[in-house]
C-alpha positions in Angstrom: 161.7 -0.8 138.8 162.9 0.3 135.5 161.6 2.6 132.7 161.6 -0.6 130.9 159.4 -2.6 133.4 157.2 -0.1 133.7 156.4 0.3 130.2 156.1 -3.6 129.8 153.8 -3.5 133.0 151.9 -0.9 130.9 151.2 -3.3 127.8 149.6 -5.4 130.0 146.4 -2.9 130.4 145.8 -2.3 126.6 143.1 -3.9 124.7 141.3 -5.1 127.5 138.4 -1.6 127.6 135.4 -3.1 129.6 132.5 -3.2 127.8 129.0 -1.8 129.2 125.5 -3.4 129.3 123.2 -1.3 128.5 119.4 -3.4 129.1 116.2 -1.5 128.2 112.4 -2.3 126.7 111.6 -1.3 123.4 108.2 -2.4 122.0 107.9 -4.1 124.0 111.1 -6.5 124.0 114.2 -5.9 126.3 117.0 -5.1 124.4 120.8 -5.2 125.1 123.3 -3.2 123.9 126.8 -3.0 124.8 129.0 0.1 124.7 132.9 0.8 125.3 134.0 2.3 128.2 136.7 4.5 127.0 137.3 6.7 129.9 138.7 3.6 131.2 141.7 3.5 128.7 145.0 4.7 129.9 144.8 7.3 127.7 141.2 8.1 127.4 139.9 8.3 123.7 143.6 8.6 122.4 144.6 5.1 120.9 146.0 3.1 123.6 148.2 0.9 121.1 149.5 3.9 118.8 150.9 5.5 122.1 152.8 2.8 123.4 154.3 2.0 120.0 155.6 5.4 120.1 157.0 5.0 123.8 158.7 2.2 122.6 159.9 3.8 119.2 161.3 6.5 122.0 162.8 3.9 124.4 164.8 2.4 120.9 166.0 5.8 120.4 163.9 6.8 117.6 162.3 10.3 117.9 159.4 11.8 115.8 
């Protein structure tokens, strides 16, 4: 597989971080709320999208 490939394989897994349920009671009422499971992401809290943009900036043979 090339570098290429792999990057494009790579693009496929951005913008998709699972969301959490988080259910509770609160005065009696159950709440929901939903949080964003970014120790999921590729690249943890770093921006997913920013970082491939620069891969592929690099890939083009631009350097920063």
């Amino acid at each position: 597989m090339s570098n290429l490939s792999k990057l494009n394989g790579i693009s496929t897994l951005i913008g998709n971080t699972p969301l959490l349920e988080i259910e509770f009671e609160y005065m009696g009422k159950i709440r929901r709320i939903y949080a964003k499971a970014e120790h999921m992401n590729l690249t943890g809290s770093i921006k997913d999208r920013m970082a491939l943009h620069i891969l592929k900036l690099e890939r083009r043979g631009f350097y920063l």
